[in-house]
N, C-alpha and C positions, 0 to 999 in steps of 0.2 A: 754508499753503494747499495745497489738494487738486493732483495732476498735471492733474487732467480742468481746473482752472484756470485753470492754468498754463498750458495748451497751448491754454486760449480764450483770455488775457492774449497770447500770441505771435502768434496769426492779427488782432488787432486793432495790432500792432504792426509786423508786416509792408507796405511801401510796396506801391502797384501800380509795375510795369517802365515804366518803365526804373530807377524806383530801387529801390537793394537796399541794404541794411543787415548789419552783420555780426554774429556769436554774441556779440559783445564789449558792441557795441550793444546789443540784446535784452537783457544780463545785467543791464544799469546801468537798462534800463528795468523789468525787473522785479521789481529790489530796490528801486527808487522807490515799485515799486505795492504793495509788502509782501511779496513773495515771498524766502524764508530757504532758505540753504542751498542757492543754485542757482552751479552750475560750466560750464567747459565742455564737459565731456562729457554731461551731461544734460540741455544745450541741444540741441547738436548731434545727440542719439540724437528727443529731443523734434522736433527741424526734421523731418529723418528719416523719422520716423513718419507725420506730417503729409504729405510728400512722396509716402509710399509708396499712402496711402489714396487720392488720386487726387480727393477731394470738395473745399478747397479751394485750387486753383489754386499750391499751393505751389513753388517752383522756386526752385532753385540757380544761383549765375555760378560755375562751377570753373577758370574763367583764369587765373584768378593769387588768391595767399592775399594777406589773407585770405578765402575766399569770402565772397559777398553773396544774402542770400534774399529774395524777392520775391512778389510773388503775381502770375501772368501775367499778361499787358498783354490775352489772350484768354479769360481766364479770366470766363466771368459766370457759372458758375449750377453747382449738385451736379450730378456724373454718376448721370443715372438708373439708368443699367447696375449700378451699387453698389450700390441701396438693398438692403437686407435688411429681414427681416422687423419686426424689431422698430420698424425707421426707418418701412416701409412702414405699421404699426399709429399709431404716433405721426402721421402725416400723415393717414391716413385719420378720425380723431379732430378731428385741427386741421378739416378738411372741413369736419366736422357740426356741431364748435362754432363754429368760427370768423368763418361767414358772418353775422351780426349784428353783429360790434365789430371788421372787419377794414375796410380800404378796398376797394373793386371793383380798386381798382390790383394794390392786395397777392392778393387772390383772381384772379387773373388770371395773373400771375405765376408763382403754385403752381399754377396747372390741371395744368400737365403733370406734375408731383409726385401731385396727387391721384388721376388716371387712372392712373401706375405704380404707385400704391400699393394702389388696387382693383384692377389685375389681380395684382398679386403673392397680394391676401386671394382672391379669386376663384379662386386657381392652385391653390389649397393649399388645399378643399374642407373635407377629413378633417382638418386638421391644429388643433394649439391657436389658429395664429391669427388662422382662419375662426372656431372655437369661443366664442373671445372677442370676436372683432365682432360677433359676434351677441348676447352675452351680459350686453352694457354698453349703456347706455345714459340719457343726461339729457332733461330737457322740464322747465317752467315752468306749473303751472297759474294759470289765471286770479284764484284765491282764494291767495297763499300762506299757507302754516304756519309757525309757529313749531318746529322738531322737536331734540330733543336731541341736543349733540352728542356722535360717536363717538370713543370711543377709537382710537387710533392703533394698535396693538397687533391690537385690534380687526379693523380694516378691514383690514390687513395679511395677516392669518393667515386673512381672508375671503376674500380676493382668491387668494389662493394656492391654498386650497379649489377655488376657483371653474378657477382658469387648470387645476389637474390633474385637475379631475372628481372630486372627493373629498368624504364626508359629513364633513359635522363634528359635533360634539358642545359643545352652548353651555347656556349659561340665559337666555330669554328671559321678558320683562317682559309677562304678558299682563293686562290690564284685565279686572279685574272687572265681570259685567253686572250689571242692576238687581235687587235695590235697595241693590247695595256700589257704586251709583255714586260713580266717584273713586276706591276703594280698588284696589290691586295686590298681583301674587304673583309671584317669580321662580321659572317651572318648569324644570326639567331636561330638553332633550331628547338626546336622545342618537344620533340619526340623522337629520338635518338635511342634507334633499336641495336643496343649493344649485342653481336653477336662472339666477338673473341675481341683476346688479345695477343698479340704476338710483339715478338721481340727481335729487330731487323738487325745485325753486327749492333748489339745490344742498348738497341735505341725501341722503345716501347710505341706500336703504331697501336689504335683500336679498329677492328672491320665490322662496317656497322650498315643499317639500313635506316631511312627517315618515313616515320608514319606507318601506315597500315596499308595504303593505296602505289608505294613508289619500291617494287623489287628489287630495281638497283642495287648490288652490293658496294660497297665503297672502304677506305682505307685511308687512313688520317695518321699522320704522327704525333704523338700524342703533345708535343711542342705546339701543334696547332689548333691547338682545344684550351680554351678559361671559362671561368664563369659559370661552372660546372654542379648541378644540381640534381641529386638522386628525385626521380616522380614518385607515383603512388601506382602507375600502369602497370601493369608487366610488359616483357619486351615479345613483339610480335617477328614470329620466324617467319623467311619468305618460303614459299611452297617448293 
């Protein structure tokens, strides 16, 4: 198993204070849960680390060995002061989707997460990630579709595209008008001005523009895009 695991396996292992547990303990519990090749120095650098980040409540007994870790008896909730940006995007997301399938209790709780997390995106105007709060977005129409799913690859080297400002170069699947109704053609474009991405009854389209000279806004499922190659251009916005 992965460290990032590992070190969520230990914070669910951790007693609240007054009781504490020792690196000895921790080891025997995480080779129960399948965890291989764990000592104790990689606990202890593991505790450590969690200690130093300050988000959950981790704390040492240093009175006498062996020490005993804990999670503080006043510990209830992440220090706001910590979030970063990335944290800050991941919460501002949970926001917009989350209110439908959360409890009021649960959304209530994170309020004050969501308001540090809009002004951290609010703070940082110019930055990627204001660019990308703007940039993404889900909704549910009244009718859904059936839409084809996208490669992983795919969406990956989109998104990337998208988070640096970059054109890309793909082949997309454009449908034939009448009277080739039904038939298709995979054209080539090769400057593919990514301006968002959205998420239709949870199917990922891209809305894009082609070249520097065609305003056109357009809309693609992301099913109908391969072939997919981040440039070296930036993506030109229409006026």
């Amino acid at each position: 198993m992965s460290a990032f695991q590992r070190r969520l396996d230990i914070l669910q292992y951790l007693p609240r204070q007054p009781r504490k547990i020792s690196v000895e303990q921790l080891i025997h519990l995480l080779e129960q849960a399948g965890h291989q090749q764990v000592n104790i120095r990689t606990i202890q650098r593991d505790l450590v680390a969690l200690e130093q980040m300050g988000w959950f409540g981790v704390e040492s007994d240093q009175r006498s060995k062996p020490f005993g870790w804990y999670i503080s008896a006043s510990w209830k909730q992440l220090n706001l002061n910590l979030m970063d940006a990335n944290t800050a995007l991941a919460f501002n997301v949970l926001n917009q989707v989350g209110a439908p399938i959360l409890p009021d209790s649960t959304l209530a709780e994170l309020a004050p997460y969501f308001s540090r997390a809009q002004r951290i995106i609010d703070s940082e105007a110019s930055s990627w990630l204001h660019h990308w709060s703007q940039s993404v977005a889900m909704f549910n129409s009244s009718l859904p579709i059936s839409l084809p799913e996208p490669d992983k690859d795919t969406l990956h080297l989109v998104k990337e595209a998208l988070l640096h400002k970059k054109q890309i170069s793909a082949k997309i699947k454009r449908i034939l008008p009448y009277p080739k109704t039904g038939e298709y053609l995979w054209k080539l474009y090769d400057r593919v001005n990514l301006l968002g991405l959205i998420y239709k009854d949870g199917s990922p389209m891209i809305i894009c523009t082609f070249g520097t000279l065609h305003p056109r806004i357009y809309g693609f499922p992301l099913g109908f895009i391969k072939e997919v190659s981040i440039t070296e251009q930036t993506v030109q916005t229409p006026n």
